[in-house]
N, C-alpha and C positions, 0 to 999 in steps of 0.2 A: 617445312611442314606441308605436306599435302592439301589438297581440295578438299576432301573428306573431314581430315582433323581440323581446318578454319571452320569449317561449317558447324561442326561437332560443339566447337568453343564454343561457338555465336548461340548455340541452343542452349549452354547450359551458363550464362552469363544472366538472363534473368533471374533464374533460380539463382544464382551467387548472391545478388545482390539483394532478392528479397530475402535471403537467409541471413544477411548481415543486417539488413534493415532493422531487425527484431532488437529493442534494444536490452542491456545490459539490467541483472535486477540492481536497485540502490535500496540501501537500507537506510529509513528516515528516522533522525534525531534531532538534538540540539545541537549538530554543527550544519543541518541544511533546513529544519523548518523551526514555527516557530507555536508558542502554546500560553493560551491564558484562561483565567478561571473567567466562564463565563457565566453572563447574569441571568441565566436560569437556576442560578445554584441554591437551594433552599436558604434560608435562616438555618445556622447551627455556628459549630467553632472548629476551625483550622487546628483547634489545640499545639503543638509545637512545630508545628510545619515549618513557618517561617522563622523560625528561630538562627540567630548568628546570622544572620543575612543570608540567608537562603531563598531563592525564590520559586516560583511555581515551574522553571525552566526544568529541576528535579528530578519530573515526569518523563522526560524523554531523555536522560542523560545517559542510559546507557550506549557503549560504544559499541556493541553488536547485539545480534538476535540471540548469541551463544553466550552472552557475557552471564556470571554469577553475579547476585545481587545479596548484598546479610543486610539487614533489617537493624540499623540501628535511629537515633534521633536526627542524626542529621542525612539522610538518605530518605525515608520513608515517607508517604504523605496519610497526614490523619484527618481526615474529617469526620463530625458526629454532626448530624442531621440534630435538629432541634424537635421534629416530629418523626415519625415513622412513615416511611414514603418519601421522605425529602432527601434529596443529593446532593453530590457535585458535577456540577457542569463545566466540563474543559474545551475549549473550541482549539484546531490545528486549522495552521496555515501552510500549505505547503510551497507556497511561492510561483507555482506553475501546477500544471495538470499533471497525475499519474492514475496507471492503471492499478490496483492496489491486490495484491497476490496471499499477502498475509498478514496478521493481525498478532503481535509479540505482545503479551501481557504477564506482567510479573507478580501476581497476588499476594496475599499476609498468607500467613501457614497458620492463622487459627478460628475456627469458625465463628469465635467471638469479636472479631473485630475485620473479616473478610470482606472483598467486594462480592456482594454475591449476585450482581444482573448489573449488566453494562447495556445502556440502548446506543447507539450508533446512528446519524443521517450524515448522508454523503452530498455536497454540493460541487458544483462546477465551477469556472473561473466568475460565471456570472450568477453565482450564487443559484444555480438554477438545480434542486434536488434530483438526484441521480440513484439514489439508492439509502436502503435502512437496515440496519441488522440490529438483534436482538440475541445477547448471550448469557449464557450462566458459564462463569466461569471456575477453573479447577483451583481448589487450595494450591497456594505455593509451597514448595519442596522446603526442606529443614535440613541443615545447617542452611548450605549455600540454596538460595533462592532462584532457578532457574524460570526462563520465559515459557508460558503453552502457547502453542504454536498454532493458531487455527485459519483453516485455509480461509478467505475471503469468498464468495458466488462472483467472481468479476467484477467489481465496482468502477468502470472505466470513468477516464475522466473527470478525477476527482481533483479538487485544490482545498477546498474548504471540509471539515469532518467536526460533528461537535460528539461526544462523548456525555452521557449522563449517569454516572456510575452512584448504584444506589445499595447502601446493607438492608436487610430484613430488620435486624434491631437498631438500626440506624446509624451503625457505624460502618466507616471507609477506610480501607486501611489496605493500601498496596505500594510497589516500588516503581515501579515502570511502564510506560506503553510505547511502545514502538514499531511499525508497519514496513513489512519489505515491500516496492513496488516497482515497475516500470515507466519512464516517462513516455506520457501517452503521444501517439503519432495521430498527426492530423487525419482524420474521417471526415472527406469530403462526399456531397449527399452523389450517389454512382449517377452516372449518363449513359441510357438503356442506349443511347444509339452513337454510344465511344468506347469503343476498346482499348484496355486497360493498354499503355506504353508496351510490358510485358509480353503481350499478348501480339501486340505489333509485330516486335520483334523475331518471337518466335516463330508466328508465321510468314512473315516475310524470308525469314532463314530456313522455315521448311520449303517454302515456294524454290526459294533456289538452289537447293539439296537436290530436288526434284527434278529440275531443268537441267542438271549437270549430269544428271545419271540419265537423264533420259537421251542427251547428246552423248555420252559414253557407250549407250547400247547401238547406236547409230554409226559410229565412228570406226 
């Protein structure tokens, strides 16, 4: 390998490395995080939710963002608010931080028993609030029941997510929620008078690209 081609590598090895940096998306359910009804949840009735020993785990059990879901009693979660305006409150755990890409939700297919506004707040490992979203979401598809897809504004950072999923006529009625995401990479606060490792390197390796051609025109 020539002078020329070592130097060439040596420049584009940062760039290698921060391209592989970027990590893989993971798609989060019940085999990596974890979800429970939380105590914001109005007064009403679970009506046959938990029925046959079914737990609230239900919510995130599908196995992809593409999976089909049908609507029967033992898959679907019902809640009826006892007022109008009252929900359910679901808190996730995600076990570590991620940067959160999408938002997988599988609605009821009838406007009589739909979610129709899910609110969303994002926290961090130290419960420290990172972000909020606010949705109206689509009726689910009929027979098979597929996920809407809605991109996330970047919610980096996330571990903690509570959900407050509320009907108009105060019923709940959907299959799944499940979020594709990236585990987040440490963001340390920059040093105005440190140059990034990368950044070293590459100039260091153009310094000596430089010195070698400049002894070549001499030679």
């Amino acid at each position: 390998m020539s002078i020329r081609q070592i130097i060439f590598t040596m420049l584009l090895l940062p760039a290698f490395n921060i391209t592989n940096a970027v990590a893989a998306p993971v798609y989060l359910n019940n085999t990596n995080i974890s979800v429970a009804v939380g105590a914001g949840t109005s007064p009403g009735s679970f009506n046959n939710t938990f029925n046959g020993g079914n737990t609230i785990d239900k919510v995130i059990d599908a196995p992809s963002a593409t999976a089909t879901e049908f609507h029967d009693q033992n898959t679907h979660i019902w809640f009826t608010a006892t007022n109008v305006g009252g929900g359910l409150e679901l808190q996730f755990n995600f076990g570590q931080e991620f940067d959160l890409r999408t938002l997988h939700f599988w609605n009821y297919t009838s406007e009589g028993y739909d979610v129709d506004n899910i609110n969303f707040t994002f926290f961090n490992s130290s419960n420290t609030q990172v972000g909020t979203l606010g949705i109206v979401p689509a009726l689910g598809s009929s027979p098979g029941i597929l996920a809407q897809d809605i991109p996330l504004a970047a919610p980096l950072n996330v571990q903690f997510v509570t959900a407050f999923l509320t009907g108009t006529n105060r019923e709940v009625d959907f299959q799944n929620i499940g979020f594709t995401a990236e585990v987040s990479t440490p963001r340390p606060t920059p040093n105005p008078n440190q140059v990034p490792e990368p950044g070293i390197i590459s100039l260091l390796a153009i310094g000596l690209f430089g010195t070698l051609i400049g002894r070549h025109r001499f030679l």
